[in-house]
C-alpha positions in Angstrom: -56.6 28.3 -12.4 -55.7 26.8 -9.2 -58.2 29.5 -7.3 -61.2 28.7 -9.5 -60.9 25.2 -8.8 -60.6 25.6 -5.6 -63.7 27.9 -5.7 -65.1 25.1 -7.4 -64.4 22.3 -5.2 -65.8 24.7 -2.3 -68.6 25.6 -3.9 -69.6 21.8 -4.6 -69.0 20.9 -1.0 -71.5 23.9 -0.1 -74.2 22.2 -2.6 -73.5 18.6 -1.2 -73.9 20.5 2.3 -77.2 22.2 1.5 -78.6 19.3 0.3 -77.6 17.4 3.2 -79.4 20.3 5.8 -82.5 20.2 3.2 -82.7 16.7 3.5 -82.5 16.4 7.5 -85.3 19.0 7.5 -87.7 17.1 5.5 -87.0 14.4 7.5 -88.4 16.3 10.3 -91.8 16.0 9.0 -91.8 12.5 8.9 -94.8 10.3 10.6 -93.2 8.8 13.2 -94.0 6.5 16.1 -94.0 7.6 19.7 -90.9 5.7 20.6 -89.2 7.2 17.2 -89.9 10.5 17.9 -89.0 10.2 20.8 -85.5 8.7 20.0 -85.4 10.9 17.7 -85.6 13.9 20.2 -83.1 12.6 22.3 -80.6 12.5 18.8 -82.0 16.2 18.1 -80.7 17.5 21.5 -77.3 15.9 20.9 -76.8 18.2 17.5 -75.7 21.5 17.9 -78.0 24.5 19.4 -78.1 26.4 16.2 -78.9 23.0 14.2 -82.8 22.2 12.9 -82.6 18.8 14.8 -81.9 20.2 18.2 -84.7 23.1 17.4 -87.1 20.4 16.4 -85.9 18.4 19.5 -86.8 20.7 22.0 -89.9 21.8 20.2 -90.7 18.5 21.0 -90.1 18.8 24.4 -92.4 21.5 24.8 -95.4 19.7 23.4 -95.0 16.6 25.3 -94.1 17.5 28.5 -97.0 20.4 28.5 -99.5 18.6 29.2 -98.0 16.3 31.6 -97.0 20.0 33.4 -100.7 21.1 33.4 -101.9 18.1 35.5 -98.6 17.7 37.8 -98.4 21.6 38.9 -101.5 22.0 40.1 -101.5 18.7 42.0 -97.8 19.7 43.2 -99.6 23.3 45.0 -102.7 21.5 46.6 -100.1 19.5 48.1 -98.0 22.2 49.7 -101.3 24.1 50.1 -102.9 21.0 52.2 -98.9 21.2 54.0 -98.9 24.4 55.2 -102.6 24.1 56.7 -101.4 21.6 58.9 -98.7 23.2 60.1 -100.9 25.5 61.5 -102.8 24.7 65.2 -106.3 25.2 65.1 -107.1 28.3 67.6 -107.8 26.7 71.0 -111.9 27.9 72.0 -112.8 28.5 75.3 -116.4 29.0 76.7 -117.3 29.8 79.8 -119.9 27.0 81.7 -122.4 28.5 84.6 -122.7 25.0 86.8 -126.6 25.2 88.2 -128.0 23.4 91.1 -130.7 21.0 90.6 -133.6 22.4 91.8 -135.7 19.4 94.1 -138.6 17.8 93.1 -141.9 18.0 94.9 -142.5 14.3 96.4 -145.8 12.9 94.4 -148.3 10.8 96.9 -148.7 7.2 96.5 -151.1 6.5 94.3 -153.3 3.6 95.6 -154.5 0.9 93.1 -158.5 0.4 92.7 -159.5 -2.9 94.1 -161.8 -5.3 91.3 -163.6 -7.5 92.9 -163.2 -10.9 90.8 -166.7 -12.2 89.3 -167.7 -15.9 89.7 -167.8 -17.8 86.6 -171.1 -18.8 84.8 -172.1 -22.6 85.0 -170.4 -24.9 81.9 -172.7 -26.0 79.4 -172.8 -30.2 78.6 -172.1 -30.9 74.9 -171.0 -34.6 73.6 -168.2 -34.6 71.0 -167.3 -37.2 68.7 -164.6 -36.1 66.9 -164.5 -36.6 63.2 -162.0 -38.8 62.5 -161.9 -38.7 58.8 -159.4 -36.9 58.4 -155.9 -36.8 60.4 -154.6 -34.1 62.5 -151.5 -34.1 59.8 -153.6 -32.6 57.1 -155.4 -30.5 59.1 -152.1 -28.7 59.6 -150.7 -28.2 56.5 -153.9 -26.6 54.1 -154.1 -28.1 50.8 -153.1 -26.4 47.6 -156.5 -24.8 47.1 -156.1 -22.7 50.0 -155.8 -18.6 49.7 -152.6 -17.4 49.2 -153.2 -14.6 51.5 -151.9 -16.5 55.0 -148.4 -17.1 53.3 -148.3 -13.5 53.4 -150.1 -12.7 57.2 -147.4 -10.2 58.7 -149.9 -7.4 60.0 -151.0 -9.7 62.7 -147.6 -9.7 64.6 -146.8 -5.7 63.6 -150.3 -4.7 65.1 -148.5 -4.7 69.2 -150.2 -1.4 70.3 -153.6 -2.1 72.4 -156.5 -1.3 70.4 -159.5 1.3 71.9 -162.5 -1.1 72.2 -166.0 1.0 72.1 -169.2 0.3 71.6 -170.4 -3.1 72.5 -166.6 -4.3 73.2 -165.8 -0.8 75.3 -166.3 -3.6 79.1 -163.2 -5.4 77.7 -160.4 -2.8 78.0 -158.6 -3.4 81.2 -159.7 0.0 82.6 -163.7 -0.8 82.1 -163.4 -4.5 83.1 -163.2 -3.6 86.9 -166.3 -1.5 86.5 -168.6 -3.6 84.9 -167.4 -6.4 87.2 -169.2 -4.9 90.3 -172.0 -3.2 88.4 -173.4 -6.3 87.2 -172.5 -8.3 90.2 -169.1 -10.3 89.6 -167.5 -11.0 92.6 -163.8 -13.2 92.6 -164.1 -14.5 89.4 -160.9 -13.4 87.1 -159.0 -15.4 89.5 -160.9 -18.3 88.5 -160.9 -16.7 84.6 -156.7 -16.1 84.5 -156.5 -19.6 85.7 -158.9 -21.5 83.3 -157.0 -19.3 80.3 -153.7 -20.2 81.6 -154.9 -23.9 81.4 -155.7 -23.5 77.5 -152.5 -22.0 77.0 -150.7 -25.0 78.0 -152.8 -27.4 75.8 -152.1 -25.3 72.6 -150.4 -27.4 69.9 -147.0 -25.9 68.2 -148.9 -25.0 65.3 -151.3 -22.4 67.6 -154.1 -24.8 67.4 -156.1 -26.5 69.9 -157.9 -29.7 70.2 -158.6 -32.8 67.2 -161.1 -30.5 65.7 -158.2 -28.0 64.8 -160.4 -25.1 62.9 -163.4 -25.0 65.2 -161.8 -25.5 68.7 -159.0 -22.8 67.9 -161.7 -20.5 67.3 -163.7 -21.4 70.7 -160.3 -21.1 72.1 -159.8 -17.6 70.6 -163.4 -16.6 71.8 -161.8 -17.1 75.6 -159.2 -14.7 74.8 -160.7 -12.2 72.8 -163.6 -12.2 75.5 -160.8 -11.3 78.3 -160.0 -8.4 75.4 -156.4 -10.2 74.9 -154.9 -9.5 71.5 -151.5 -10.1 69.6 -150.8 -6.9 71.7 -151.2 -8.7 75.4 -148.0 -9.1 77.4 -149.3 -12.9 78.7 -151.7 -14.9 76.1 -150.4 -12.2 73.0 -148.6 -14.6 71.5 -151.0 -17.5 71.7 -154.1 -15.2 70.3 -151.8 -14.5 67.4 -150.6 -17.5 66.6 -154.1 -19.4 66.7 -155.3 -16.4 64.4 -152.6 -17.4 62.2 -153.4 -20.8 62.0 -156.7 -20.4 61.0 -156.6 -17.7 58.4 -153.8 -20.3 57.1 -156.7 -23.2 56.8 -159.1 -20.9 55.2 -159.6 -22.1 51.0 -160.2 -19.5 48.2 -163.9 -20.0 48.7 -163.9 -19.1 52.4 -164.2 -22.7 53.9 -161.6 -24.1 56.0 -159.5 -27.2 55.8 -160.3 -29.4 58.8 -164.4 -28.9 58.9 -166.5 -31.1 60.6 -168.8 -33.4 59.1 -172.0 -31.4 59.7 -169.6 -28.4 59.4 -170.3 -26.5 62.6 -166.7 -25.5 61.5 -167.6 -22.8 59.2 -170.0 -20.3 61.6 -167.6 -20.6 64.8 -164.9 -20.0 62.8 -166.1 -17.1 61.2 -167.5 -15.8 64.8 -164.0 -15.6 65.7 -162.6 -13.9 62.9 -164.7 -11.2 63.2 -164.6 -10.5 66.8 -160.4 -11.1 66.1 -161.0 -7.9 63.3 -163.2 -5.8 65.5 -160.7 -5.9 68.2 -157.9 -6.0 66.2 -158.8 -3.8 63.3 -156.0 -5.7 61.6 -156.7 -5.3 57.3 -155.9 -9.3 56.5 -158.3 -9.9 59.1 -160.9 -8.3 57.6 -160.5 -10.6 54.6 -160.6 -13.4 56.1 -163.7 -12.2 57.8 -165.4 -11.6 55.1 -164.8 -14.3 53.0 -166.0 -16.7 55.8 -169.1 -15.2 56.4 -170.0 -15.0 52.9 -170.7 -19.2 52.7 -173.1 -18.4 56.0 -175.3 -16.0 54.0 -175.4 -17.9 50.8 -176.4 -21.3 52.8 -179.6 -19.8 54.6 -182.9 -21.7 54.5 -185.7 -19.9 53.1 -187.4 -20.2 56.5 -184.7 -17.6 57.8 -183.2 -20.6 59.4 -179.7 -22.9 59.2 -178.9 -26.5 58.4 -175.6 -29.0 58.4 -173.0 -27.7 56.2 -174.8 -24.6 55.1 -177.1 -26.5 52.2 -180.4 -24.9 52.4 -183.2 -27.2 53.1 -186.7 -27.3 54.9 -184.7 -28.1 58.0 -183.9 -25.6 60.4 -181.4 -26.4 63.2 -181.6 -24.4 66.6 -177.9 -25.5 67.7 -176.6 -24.9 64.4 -178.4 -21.9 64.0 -177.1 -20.3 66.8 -173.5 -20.3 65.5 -174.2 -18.5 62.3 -176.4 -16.3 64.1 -173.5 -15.1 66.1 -171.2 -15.1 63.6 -173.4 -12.9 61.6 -173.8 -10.9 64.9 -170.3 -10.5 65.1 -169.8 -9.4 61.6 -172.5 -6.1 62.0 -170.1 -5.5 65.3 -167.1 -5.3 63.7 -168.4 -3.0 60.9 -168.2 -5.4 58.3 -172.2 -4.4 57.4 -171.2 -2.8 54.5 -168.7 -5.3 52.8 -170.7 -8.1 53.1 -174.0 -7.8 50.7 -177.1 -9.0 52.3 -175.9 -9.5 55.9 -178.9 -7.1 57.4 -181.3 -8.6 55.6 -179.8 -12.6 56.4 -180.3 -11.2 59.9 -183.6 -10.1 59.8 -185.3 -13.4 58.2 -182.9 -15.3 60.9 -185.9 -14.3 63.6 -188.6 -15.9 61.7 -186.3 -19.1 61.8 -186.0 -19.1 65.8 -189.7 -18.4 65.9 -190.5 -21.6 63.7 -189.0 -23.7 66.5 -190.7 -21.9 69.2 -193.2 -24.2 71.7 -195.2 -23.0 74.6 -197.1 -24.4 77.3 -199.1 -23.0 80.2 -197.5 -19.8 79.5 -193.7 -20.9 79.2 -192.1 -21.3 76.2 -188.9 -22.8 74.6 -187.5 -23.6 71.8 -186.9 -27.1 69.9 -184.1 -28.6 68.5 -185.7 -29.0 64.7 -189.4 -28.0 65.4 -191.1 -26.7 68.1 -190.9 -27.1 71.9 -191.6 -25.9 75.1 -189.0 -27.4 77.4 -185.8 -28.2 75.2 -182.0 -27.2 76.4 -181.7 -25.0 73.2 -183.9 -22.7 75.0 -181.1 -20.2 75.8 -180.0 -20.4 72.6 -183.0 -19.5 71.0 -183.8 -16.2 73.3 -180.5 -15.2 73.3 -180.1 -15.3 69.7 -183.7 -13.5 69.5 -182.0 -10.8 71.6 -179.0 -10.0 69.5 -181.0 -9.8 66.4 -183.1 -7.4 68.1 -186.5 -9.1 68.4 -186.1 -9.3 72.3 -189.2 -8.2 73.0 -190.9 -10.6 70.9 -193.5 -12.9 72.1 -191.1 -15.7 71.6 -188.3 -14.4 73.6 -190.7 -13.4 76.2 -191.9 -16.9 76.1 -188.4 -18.1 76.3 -187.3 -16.2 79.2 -190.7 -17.1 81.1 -189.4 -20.7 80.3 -185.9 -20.3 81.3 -186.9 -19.2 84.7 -188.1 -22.4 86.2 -184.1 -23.7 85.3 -181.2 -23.9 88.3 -177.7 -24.0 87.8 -177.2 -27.4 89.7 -174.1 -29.1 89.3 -174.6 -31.8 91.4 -178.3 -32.3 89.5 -177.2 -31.5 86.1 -180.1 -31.2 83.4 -179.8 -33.8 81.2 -178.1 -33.4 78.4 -175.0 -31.1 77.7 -175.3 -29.0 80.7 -172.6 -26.9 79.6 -173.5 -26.2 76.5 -177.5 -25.4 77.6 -175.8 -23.3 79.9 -173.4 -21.3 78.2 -176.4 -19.8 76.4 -178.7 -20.1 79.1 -176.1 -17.5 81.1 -175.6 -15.0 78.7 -179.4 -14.7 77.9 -180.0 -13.8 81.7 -177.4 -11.8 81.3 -178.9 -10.1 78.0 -182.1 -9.5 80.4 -181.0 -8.4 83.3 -183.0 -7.3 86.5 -184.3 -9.8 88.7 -183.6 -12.5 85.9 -180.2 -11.9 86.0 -179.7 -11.1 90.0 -181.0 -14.3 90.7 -179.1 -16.5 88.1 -175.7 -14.9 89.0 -176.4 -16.0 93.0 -176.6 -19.6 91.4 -174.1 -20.0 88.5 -171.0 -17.9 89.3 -170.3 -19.2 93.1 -170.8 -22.7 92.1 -169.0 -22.7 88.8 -165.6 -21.2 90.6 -166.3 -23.7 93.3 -165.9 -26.7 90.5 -162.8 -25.8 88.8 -160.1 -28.0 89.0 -156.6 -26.2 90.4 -153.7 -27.1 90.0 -151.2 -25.2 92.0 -148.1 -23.3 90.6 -146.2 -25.8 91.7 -146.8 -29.1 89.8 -149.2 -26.8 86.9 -145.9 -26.6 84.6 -146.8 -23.0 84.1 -145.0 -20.1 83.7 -146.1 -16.4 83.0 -144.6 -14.0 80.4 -142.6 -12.6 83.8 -141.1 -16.0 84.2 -143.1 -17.1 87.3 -145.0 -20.3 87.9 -148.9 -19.8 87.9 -151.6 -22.2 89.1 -154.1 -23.5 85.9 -157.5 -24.6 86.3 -160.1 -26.3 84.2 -163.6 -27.9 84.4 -165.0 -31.1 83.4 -168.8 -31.4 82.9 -170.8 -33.0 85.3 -173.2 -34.8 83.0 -172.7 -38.4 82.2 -173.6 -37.5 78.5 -172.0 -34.2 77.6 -171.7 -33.1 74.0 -168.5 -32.1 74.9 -167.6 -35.1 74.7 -166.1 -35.0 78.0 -163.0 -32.9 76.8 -161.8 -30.9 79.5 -160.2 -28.8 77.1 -164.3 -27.7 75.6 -165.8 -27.6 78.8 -163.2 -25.3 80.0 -163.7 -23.1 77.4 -167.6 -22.3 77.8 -167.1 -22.0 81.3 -164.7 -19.6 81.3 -166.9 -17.7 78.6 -169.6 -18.0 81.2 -167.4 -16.3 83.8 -166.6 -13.5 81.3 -170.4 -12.5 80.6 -170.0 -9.5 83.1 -167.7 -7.7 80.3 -167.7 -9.6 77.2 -170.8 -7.6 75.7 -172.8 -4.4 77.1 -176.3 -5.9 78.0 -179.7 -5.4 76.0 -180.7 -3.2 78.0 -177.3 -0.4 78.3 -178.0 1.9 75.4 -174.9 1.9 73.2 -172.8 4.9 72.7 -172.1 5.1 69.2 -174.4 3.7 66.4 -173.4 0.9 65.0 -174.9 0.6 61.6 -178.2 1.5 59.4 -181.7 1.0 60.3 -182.9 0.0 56.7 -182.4 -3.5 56.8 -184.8 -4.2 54.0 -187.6 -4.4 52.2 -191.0 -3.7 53.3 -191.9 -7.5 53.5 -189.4 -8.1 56.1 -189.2 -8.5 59.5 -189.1 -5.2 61.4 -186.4 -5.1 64.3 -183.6 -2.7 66.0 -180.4 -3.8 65.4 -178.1 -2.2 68.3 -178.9 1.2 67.4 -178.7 3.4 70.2 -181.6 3.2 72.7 -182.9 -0.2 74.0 -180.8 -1.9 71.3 -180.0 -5.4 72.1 -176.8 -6.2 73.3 -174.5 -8.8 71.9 -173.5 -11.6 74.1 -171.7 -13.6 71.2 -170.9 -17.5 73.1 -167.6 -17.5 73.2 -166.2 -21.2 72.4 -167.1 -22.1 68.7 -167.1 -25.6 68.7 -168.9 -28.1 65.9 -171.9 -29.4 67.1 -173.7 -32.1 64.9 -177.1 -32.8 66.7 -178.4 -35.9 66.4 -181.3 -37.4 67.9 -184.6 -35.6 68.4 -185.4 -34.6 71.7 -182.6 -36.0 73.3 -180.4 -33.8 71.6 -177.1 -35.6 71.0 -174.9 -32.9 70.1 -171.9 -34.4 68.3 -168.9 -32.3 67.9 -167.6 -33.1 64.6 -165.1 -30.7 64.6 -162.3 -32.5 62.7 
């Protein structure tokens, strides 16, 4: 009895045992939280090795720290991998070096510098200005809102550094051809005269790379002087006053192609113009070209129906000589600089331009002229009418024959000046001898350029205030017309200018009579109603002799021609 309970007692104690291993082993399939399992784990491996808890413990192990293995052995071998490549020296490289003796170079000759002779300077032309004082030189400086957007945005002008190629009817200005053509058409001394007299208009340029109280129009005579000498943006000495008086006037160019700043008569619009496109043909810069364009658009659009021009480009039955002459350059320059087939109707604006001139023509005893608003025989505006005959390609007209007949009885007097705006008559008067040539020329260039360098004004590198792009002091030099009534208004700063385009005639454009090297545009200029002429096409094509100094000229007065220079 005893042993059966005893069995009995063991046997229950086996059960209670049992259960208790069956319940710690469903346990073990518990959900559990990380930090229960894992305090679980670290019970597991406290139970005995054979138990389920220590099995399930280091099971446990296994899956955790597998992972955590996988990322820390590798990282633990490029470690002693990256260890043991240091320890070992990189292999020391030796190359052999053959030392050779420079070998001496062959001494090179002096080159010896070509001597230009320096041209005199052409006689100054008299013009009277009476600035237009309408409008202050503050808002002539800031453009109003109307204006083009395009100036806020005028980089190209300060990029384009490298010199351009100038062919064609601009070929005499590179630095290279201005020698030559000095001493084939007979200048003798005068870039002395030329350097000072642009040094001089340096000085007076405002801080906004404008000049004068007529801001648009004198910039652009200004310009004229420079681009004449062939400086652009790119010129070590007057580089940055070219670009920064193109920049100003693209800036005061409106939407519509006018400027802010005209003149009352608006002389404004055709010199400006005449410079932007001589600034683009030399330049070739893109923004240039739309400012080019857009200027001499208005020029076209305002023509007479006689061919010829009137005050602020309102087309009338009146045809002005002296205004006439400006848009007849600037549409001059425009065919020059290529711009023939971007601006619609600029041959044919040129061709009926002749008939204009020849409206105003007068001749007497065999010696013609031409008239301020009809015809004469004798008038000042004489040179401006044959020379503007010559670049549109009529120059052997019966008029420009007549002209030049005419022009022949006139002297390049200082002391005697012809009355009225001696300058100004003979800024034209210069270049249309020039545009001739031959005898007509020879004997003209005896008279004007001596005299002209004689009458400049010096002041020496000393008290002048100057200094060069090199940093050295250089003497200036300006004119002041000798006529008591000068359009010019007596302003020194005008009068220089045309003088110092006088002085550049020898290279500013080839001559009518030098055959141009490259062809410049069409020959169909029309229909068959119009005019018939040769436009610089190769041959006996006339050469342009643009004036350089694009001032605003409002003409008042018959025959006494009171030129009035309403640039604002």
């Amino acid at each position: 009895m005893a042993d059966e309970q005893d069995l009995e007692e063991v046997f229950e104690e086996g059960e209670d045992v049992l259960e208790l291993h069956q319940n710690d082993l469903m346990k073990l399939f518990d959900t559990l939280t990380f930090r229960e399992k894992w305090k679980r784990v670290f019970m597991g491996l406290k139970q005995p090795q054979d138990s389920g808890a220590y099995k399930w413990a280091k099971l446990q192990m296994v899956r955790l720290l597998s992972p955590a293995m996988a990322v820390v052995v590798p990282i633990l071998m490029l470690g002693l991998i990256t260890l043991f490549a240091s320890m070992n020296p990189e292999p020391v490289r030796s190359v052999k070096v053959k030392v050779l003796e420079p070998e001496a170079a062959e001494e090179l000759e002096d080159i010896e510098e070509p001597i230009i002779d320096q041209l005199e300077p052409p006689d100054p032309v008299e013009m009277d200005f009476t600035p237009d004082t309408t409008l202050p030189p503050s808002e002539v400086a800031a453009p109003p809102q109307d204006v083009s957007v395009q100036p806020a945005e005028f980089d190209s002008v300060a990029m384009v550094k490298s010199p351009v190629i100038m062919k064609g009817m601009y070929g005499s200005r590179n630095p290279g051809s201005q020698g030559a053509a000095l001493n084939r058409y007979g200048g003798s001394g005068t870039e002395g005269a030329v350097l000072r007299a642009l040094r001089y208009i340096k000085k007076n340029q405002a801080k906004d790379g404008s000049w004068g109280a007529s801001k648009p129009a004198m910039t652009a005579l200004a310009l004229l002087a420079y681009l004449a000498h062939g400086d652009t943006p790119a010129s070590a000495e007057f580089g940055y006053a070219v670009e920064s008086g193109i920049r100003f006037l693209v800036g005061a160019q409106k939407a519509n192609g006018h400027f802010t700043g005209a003149d009352g008569h608006d002389y404004t619009q055709p010199i400006v113009a005449y410079a932007l496109c001589e600034a683009y043909g030399l330049t070739k810069v893109p923004q240039l070209k739309t400012a080019a364009i857009k200027a001499v658009k208005p020029i076209i659009k305002g023509q007479n129906p006689s061919g010829g021009f009137n005050y602020n480009l309102k087309p009338t039955t009146r045809d002005d000589s002296s205004y006439m002459a400006w848009c007849v350059q600037a549409l001059k320059a425009a065919k020059m600089a290529g711009l023939y087939g971007d601006i619609p109707g600029l041959d044919k604006c040129m061709t009926k331009s002749i008939a204009g001139f020849k409206k105003n023509y007068g001749e007497k005893d065999g010696y013609g002229g031409f008239g301020y608003t009809g015809p004469s025989s004798n008038h000042g505006l004489t040179g401006a009418g044959v020379l503007c005959l010559q670049f549109l390609g009529a120059a052997k007209s019966r008029e420009c024959r007549g002209g030049l007949a005419g022009l022949s009885k006139w002297t390049f007097d200082w002391d005697n000046p012809r009355s009225g705006s001696f300058v100004y008559y003979m800024y034209y008067t210069t270049q249309a001898k020039f545009q001739e040539g031959g005898n007509a020329w020879k004997s003209w260039n005896k008279q004007f350029s001596p005299t002209l360098m004689k009458q400049q004004d010096v002041v020496g590198k000393d008290a002048s205030g100057y200094v060069d792009h090199r940093g050295q002091a250089q003497d200036i030099g300006s004119w002041k017309s000798p006529a008591k009534k000068e359009h010019t208004g007596s302003n020194p700063i005008m009068d220089t200018i045309l003088c110092t385009l006088m002085l550049e005639v020898y290279y500013r454009y080839l001559p009518t009579f030098v055959p141009v090297p490259e062809v410049e545009h069409d020959d169909d200029v029309g229909d068959d109603d119009d005019l018939e002429i040769d436009i610089v096409d190769g041959g006996n094509a006339p050469a342009l002799e643009l004036p350089r100094r694009h001032q605003r000229f409002a003409l008042d007065g018959s025959e006494s021609l009171d030129l009035q220079l309403d640039l604002i």
